[in-house]
C-alpha positions, 0 to 999 in steps of 0.5 A: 455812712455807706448808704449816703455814699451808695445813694450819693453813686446813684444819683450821680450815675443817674445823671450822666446815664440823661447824657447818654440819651442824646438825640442822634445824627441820621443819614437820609436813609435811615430817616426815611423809617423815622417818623417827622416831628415836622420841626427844624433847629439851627445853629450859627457861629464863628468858627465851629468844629463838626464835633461842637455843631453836632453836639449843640444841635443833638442837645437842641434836638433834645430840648424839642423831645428829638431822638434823632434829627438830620442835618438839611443845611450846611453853609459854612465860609467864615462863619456856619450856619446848620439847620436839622430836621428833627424825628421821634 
């Protein structure tokens, strides 16, 4: 019983540790070390917090195989519109 239960622990720290990797937000010098990926991602809405913007473009940077990426674009009046250019 306690093996189940030690191995039901790791399986679960081993899937919020994948969270822990997501691609970070840059500034434009520290960009300047990173290599490009030569790719963009945006995100557009109504009524987005900085906080909720930067996790969906973190979690598409992910999905692109980003590190880290940097925001190029940011328009925002009743509505947003976000574009990052993504780094290795």
């Amino acid at each position: 019983m306690k093996t189940k239960l030690t191995i039901a622990i790791i399986g679960l720290a081993s899937l919020l540790s994948v969270g822990a990797h997501a691609a970070s937000l840059v500034s434009n010098d520290q960009a300047a070390g990173l290599q490009s990926m030569n790719q963009t991602v945006s995100v557009s809405g109504i009524d987005g917090d900085q906080t909720n913007i930067r996790q969906a473009l973190s979690e598409k940077a992910d999905a692109q195989g980003a590190s880290h990426y940097r925001i190029i674009e940011a328009n925002r009046d009743n509505t947003y519109h976000y574009t990052a250019e993504l780094y290795k």
